[in-house]
PDB file of N, CA, C and O in Angstrom:
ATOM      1  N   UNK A   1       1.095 -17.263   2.764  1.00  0.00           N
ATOM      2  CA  UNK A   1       0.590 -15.989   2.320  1.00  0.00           C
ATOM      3  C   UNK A   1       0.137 -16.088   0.863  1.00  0.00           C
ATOM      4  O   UNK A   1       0.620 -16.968   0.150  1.00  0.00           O
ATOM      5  N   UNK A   2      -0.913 -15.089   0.311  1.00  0.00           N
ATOM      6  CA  UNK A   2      -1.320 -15.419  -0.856  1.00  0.00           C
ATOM      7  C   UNK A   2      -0.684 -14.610  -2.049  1.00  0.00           C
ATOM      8  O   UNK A   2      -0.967 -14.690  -3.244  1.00  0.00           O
ATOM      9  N   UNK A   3       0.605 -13.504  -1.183  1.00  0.00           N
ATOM     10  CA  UNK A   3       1.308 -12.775  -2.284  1.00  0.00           C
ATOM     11  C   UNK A   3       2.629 -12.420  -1.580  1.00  0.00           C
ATOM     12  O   UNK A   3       3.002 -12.619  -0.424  1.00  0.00           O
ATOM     13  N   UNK A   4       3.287 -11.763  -2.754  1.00  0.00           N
ATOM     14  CA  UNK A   4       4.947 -11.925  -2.178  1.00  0.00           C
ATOM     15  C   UNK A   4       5.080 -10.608  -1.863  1.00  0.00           C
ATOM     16  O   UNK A   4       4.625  -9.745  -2.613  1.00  0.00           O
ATOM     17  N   UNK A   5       5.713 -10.310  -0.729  1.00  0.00           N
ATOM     18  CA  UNK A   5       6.033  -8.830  -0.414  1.00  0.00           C
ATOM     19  C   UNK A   5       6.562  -8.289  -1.650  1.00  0.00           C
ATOM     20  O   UNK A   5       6.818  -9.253  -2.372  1.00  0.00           O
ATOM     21  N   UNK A   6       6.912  -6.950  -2.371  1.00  0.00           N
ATOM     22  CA  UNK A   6       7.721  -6.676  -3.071  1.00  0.00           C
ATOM     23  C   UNK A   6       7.910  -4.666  -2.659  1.00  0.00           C
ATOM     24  O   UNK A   6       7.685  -3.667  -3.343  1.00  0.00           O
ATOM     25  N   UNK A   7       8.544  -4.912  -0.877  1.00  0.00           N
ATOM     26  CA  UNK A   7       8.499  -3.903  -0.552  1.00  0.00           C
ATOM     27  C   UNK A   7       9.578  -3.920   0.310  1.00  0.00           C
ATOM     28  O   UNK A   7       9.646  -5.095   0.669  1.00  0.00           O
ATOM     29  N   UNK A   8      10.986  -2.932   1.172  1.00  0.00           N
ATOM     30  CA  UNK A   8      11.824  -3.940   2.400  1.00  0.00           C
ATOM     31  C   UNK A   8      11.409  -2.851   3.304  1.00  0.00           C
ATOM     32  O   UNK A   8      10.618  -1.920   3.147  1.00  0.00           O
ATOM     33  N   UNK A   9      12.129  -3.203   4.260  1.00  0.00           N
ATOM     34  CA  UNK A   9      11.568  -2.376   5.318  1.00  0.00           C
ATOM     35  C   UNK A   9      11.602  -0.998   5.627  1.00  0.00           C
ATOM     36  O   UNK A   9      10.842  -0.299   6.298  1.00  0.00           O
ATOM     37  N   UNK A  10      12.783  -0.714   4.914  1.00  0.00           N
ATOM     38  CA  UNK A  10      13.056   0.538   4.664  1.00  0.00           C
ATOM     39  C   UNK A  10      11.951   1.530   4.083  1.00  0.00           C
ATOM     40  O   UNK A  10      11.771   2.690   4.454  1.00  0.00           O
ATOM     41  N   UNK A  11      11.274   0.868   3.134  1.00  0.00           N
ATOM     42  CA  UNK A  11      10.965   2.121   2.245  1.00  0.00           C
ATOM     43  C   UNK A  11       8.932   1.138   3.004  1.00  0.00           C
ATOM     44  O   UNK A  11       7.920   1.810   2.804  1.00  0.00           O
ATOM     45  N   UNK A  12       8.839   0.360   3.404  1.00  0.00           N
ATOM     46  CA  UNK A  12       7.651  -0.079   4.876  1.00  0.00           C
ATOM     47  C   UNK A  12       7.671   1.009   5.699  1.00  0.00           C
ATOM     48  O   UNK A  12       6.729   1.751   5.419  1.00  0.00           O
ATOM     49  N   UNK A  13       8.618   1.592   6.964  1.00  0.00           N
ATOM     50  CA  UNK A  13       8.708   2.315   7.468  1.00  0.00           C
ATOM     51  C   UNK A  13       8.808   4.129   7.032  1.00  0.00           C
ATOM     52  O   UNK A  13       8.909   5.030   7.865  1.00  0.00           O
ATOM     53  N   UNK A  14       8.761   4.270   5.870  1.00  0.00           N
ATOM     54  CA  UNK A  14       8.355   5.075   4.698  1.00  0.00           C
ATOM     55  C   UNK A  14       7.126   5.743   4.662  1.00  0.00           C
ATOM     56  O   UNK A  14       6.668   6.832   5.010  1.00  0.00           O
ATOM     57  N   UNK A  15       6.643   4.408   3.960  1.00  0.00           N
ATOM     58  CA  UNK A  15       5.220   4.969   3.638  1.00  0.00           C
ATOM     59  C   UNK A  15       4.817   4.653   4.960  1.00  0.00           C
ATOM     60  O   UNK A  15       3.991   5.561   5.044  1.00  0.00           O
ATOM     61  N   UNK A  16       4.759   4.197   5.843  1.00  0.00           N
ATOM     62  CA  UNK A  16       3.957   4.213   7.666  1.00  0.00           C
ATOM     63  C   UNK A  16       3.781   6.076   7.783  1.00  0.00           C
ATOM     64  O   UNK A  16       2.763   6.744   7.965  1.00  0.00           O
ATOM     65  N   UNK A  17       5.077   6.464   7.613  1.00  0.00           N
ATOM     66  CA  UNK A  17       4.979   7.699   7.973  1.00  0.00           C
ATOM     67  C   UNK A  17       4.730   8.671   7.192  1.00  0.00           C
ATOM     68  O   UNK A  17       4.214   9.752   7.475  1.00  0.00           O
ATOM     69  N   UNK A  18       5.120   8.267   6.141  1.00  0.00           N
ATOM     70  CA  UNK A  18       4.257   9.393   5.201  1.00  0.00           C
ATOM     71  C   UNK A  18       2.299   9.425   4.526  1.00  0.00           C
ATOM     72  O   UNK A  18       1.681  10.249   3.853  1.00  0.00           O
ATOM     73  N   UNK A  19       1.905   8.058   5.167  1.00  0.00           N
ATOM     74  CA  UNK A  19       0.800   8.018   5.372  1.00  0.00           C
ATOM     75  C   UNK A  19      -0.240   8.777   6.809  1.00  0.00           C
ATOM     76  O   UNK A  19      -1.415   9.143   6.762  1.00  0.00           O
ATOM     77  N   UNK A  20       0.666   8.808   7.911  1.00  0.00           N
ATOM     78  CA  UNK A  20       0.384   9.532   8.845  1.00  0.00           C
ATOM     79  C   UNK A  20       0.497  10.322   8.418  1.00  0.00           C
ATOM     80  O   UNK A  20      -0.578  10.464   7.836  1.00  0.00           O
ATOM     81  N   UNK A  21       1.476  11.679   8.046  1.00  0.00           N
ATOM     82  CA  UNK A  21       1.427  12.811   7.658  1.00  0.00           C
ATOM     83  C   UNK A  21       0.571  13.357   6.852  1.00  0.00           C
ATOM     84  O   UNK A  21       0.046  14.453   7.050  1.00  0.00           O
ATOM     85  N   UNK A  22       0.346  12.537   5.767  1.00  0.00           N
ATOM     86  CA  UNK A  22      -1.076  12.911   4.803  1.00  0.00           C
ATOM     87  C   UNK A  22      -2.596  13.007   5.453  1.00  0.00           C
ATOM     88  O   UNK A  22      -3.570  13.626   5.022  1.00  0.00           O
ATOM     89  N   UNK A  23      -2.447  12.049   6.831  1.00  0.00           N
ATOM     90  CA  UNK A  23      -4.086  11.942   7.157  1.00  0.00           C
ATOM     91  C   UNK A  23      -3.488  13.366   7.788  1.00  0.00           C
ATOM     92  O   UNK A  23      -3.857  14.272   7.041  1.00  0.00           O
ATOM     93  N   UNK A  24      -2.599  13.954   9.032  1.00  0.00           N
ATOM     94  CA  UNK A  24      -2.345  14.685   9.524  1.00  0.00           C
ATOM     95  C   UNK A  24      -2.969  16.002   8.742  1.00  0.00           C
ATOM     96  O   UNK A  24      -3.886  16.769   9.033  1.00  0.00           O
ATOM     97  N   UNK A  25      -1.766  15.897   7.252  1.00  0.00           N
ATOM     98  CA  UNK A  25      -2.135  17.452   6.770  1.00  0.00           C
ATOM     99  C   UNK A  25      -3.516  17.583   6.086  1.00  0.00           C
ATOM    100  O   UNK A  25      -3.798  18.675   5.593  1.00  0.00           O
ATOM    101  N   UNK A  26      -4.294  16.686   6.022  1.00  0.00           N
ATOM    102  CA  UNK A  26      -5.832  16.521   5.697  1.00  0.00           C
ATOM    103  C   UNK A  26      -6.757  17.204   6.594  1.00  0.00           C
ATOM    104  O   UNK A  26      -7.572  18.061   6.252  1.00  0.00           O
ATOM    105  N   UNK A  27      -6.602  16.844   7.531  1.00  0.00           N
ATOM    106  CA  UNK A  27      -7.519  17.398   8.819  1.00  0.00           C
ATOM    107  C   UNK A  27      -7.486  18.673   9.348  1.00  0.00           C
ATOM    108  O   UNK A  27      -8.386  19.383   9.796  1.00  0.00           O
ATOM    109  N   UNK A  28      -5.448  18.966   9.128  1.00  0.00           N
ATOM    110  CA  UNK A  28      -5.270  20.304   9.397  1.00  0.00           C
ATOM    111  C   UNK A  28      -5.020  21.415   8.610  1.00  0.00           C
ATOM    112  O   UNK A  28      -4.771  22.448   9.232  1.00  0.00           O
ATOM    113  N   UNK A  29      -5.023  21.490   6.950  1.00  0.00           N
ATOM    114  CA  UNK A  29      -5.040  22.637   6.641  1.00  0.00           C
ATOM    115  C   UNK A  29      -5.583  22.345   4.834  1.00  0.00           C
ATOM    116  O   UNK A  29      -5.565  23.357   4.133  1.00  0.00           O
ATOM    117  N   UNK A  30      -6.014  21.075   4.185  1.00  0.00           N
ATOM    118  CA  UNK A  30      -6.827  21.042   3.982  1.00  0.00           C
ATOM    119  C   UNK A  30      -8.759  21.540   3.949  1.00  0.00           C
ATOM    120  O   UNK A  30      -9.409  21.728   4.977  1.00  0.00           O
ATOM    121  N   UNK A  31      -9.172  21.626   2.913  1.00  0.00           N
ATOM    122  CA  UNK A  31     -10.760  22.337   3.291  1.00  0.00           C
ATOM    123  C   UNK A  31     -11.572  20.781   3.770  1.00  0.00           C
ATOM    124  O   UNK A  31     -10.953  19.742   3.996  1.00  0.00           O
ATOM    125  N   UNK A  32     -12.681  20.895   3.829  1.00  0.00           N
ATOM    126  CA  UNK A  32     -13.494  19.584   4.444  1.00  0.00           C
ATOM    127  C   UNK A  32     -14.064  19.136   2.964  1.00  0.00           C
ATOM    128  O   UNK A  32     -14.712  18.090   3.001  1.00  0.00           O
ATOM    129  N   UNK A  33     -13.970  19.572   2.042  1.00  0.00           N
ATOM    130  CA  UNK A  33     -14.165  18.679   0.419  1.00  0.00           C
ATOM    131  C   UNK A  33     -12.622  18.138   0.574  1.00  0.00           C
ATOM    132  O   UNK A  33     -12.608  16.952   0.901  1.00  0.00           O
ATOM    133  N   UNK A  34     -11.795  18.508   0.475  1.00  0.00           N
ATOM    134  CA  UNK A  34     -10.564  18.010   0.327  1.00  0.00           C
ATOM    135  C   UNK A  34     -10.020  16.567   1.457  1.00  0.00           C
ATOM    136  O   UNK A  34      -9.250  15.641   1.199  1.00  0.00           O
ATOM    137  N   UNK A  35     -10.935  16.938   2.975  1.00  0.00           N
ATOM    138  CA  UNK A  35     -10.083  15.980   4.001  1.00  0.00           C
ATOM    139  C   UNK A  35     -10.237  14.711   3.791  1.00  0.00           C
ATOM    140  O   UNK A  35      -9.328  13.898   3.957  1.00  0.00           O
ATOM    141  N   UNK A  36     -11.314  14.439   3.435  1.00  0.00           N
ATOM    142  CA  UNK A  36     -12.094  12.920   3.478  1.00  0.00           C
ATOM    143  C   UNK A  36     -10.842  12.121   2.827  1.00  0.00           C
ATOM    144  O   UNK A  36      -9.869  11.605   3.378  1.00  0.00           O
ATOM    145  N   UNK A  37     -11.235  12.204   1.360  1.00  0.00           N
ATOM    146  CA  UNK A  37     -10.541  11.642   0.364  1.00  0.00           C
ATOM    147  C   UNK A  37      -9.107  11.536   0.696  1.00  0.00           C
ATOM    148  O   UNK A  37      -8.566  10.433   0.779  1.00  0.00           O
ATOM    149  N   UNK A  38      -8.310  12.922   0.940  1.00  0.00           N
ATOM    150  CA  UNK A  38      -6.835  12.531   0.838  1.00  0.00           C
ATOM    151  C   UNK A  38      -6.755  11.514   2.588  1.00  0.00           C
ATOM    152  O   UNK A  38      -6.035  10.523   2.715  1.00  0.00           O
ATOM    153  N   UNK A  39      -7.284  11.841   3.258  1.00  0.00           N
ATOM    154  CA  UNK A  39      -7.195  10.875   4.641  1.00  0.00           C
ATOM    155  C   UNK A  39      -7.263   9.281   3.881  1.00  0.00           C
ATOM    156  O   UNK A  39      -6.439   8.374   3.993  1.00  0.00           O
ATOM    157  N   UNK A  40      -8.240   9.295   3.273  1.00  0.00           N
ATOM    158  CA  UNK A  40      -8.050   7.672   2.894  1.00  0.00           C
ATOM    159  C   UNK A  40      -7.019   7.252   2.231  1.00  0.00           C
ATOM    160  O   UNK A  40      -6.483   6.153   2.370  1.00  0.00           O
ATOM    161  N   UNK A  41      -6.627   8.320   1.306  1.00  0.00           N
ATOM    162  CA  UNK A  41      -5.683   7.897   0.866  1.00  0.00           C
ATOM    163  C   UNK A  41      -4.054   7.946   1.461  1.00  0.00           C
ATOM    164  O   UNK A  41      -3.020   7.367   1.127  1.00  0.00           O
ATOM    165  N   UNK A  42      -4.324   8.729   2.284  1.00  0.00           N
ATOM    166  CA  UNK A  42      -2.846   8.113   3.643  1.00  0.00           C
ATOM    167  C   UNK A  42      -3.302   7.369   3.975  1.00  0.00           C
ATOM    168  O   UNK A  42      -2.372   6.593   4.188  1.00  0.00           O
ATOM    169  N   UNK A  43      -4.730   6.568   4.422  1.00  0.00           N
ATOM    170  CA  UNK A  43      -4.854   5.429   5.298  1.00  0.00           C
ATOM    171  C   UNK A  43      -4.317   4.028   4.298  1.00  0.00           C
ATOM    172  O   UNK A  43      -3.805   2.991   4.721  1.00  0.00           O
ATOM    173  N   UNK A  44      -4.604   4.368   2.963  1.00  0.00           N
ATOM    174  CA  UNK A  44      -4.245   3.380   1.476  1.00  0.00           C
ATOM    175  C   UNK A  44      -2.681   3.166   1.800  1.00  0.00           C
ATOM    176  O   UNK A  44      -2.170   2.052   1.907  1.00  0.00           O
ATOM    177  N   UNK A  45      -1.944   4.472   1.951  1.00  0.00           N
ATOM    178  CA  UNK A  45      -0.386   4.107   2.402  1.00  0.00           C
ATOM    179  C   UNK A  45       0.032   3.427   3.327  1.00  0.00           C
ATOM    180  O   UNK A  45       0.868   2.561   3.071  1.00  0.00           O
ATOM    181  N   UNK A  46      -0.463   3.634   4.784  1.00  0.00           N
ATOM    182  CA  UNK A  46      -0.303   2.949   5.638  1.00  0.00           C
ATOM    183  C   UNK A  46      -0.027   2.044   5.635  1.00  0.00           C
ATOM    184  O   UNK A  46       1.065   1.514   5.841  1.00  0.00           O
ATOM    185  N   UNK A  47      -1.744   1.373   5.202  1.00  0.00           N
ATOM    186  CA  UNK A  47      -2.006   0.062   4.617  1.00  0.00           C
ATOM    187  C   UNK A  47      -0.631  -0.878   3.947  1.00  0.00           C
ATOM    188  O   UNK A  47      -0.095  -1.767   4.609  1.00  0.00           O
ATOM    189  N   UNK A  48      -0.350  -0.645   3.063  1.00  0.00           N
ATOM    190  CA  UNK A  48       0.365  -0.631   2.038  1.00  0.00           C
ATOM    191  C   UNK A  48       1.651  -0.931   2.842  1.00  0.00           C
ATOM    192  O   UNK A  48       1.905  -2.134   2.774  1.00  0.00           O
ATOM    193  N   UNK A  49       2.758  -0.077   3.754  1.00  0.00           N
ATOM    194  CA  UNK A  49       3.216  -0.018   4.433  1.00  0.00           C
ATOM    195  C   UNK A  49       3.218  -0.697   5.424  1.00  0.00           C
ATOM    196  O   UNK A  49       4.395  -0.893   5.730  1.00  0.00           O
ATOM    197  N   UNK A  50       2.220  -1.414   6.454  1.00  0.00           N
ATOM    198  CA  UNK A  50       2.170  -2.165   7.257  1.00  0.00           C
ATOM    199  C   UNK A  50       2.007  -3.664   6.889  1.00  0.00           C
ATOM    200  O   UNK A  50       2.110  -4.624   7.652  1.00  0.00           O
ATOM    201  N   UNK A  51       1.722  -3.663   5.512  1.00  0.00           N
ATOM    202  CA  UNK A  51       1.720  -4.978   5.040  1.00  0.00           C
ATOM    203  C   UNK A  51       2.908  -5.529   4.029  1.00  0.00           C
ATOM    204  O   UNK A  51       3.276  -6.703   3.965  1.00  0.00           O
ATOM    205  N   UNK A  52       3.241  -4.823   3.533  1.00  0.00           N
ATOM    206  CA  UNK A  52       4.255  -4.945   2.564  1.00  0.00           C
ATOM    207  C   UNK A  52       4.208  -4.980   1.214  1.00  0.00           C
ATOM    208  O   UNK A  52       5.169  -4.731   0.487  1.00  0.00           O
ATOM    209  N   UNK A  53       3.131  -5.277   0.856  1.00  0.00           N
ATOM    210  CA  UNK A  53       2.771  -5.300  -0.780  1.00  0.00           C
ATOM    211  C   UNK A  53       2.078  -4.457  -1.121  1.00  0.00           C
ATOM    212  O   UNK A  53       0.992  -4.500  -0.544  1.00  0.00           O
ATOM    213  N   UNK A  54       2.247  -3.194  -2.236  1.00  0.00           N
ATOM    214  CA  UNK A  54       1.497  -2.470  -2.453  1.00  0.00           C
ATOM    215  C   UNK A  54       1.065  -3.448  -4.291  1.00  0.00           C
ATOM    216  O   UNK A  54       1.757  -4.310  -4.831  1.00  0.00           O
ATOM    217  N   UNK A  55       0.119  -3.028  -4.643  1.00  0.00           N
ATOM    218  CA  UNK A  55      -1.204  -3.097  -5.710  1.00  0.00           C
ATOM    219  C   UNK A  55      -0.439  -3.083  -6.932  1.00  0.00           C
ATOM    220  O   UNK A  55      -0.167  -3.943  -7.770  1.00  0.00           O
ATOM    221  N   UNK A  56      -0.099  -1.529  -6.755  1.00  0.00           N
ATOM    222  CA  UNK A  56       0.480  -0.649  -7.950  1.00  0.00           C
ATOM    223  C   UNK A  56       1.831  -1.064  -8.293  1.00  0.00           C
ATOM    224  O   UNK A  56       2.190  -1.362  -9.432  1.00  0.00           O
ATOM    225  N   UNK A  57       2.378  -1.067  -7.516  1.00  0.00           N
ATOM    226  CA  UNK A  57       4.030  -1.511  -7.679  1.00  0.00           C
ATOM    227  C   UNK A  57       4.497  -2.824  -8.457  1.00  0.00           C
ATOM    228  O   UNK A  57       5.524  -3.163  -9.044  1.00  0.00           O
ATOM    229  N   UNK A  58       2.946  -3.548  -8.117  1.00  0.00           N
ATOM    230  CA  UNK A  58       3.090  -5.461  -8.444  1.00  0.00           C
ATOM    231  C   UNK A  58       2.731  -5.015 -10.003  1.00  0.00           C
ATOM    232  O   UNK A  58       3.514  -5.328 -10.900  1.00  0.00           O
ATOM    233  N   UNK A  59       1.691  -4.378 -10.250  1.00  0.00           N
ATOM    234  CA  UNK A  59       1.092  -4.231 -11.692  1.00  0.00           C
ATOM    235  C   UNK A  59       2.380  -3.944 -12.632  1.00  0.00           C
ATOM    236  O   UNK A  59       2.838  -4.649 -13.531  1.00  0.00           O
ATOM    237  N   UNK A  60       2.783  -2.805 -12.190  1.00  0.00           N
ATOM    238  CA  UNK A  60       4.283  -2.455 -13.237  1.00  0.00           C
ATOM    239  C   UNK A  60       5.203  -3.771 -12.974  1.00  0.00           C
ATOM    240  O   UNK A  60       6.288  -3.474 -13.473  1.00  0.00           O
ATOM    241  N   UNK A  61       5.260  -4.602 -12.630  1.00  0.00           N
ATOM    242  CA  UNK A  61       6.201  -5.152 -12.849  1.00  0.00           C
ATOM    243  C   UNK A  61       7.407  -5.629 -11.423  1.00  0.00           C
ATOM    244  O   UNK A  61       8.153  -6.608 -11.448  1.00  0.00           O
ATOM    245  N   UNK A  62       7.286  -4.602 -10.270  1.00  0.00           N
ATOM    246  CA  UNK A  62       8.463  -4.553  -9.258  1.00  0.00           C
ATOM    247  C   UNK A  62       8.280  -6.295  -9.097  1.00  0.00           C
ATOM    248  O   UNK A  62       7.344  -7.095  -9.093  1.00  0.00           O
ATOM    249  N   UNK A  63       9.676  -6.334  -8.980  1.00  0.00           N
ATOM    250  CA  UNK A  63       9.620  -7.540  -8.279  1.00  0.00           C
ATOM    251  C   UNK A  63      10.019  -8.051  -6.612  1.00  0.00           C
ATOM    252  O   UNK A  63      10.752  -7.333  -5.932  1.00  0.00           O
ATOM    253  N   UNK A  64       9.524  -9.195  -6.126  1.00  0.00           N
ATOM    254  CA  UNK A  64       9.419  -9.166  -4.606  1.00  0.00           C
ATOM    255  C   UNK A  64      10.630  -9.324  -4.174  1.00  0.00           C
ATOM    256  O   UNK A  64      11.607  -9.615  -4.864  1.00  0.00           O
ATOM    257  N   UNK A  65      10.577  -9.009  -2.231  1.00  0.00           N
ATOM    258  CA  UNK A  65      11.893  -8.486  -1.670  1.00  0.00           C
ATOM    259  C   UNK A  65      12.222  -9.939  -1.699  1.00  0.00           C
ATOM    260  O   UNK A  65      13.407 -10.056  -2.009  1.00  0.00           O
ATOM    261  N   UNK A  66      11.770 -10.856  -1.543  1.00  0.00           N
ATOM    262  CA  UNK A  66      11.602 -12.285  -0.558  1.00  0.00           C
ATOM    263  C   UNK A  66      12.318 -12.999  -1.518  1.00  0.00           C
ATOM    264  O   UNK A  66      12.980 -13.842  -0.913  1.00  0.00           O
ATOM    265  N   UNK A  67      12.567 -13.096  -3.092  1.00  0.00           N
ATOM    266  CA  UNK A  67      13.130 -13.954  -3.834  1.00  0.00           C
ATOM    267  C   UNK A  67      11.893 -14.942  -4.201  1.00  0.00           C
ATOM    268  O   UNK A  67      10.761 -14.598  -3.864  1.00  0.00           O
ATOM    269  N   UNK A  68      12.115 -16.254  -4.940  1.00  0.00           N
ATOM    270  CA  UNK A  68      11.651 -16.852  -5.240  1.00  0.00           C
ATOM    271  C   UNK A  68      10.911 -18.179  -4.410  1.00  0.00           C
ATOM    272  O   UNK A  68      11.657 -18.951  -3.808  1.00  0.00           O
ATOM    273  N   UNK A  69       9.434 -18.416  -4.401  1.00  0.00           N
ATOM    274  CA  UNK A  69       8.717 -19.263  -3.345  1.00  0.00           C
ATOM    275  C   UNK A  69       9.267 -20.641  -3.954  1.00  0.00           C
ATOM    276  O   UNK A  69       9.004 -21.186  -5.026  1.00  0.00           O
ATOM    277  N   UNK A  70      10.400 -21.147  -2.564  1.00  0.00           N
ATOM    278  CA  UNK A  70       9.947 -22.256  -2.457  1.00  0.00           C
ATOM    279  C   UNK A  70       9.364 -23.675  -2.730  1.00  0.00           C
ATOM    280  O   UNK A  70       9.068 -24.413  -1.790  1.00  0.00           O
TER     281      UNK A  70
END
């Protein structure tokens, strides 16, 4: 892999679902300027969530679940 998780599964299964919920409350009570954008950005969580490494988290500093490569 070309980066280290620095996410466990716990808080993976997290954002899964709180990325669904965001596209959810986008579509449904959101205006249509508003849906687009926040949908992507639950789809950004998901993302994030189904892979294990988020962007933002690495920039500050978090460090990975996995320990040291090997």
């Amino acid at each position: 892999m070309f980066y280290r998780k620095n996410m466990g599964p716990k808080e993976r299964v997290a954002r899964t679902v709180v990325g669904g919920s965001m596209i959810a409350y986008a579509f449904a009570v959101a205006g249509i300027a508003a849906a687009w954008p926040m949908a992507a950005g639950g789809a950004m969580v998901i993302l994030t969530g189904m892979v294990g490494f988020c962007p933002a988290c690495a920039m500050v500093g978090r460090r990975s679940v996995e320990g040291p490569r090997q």
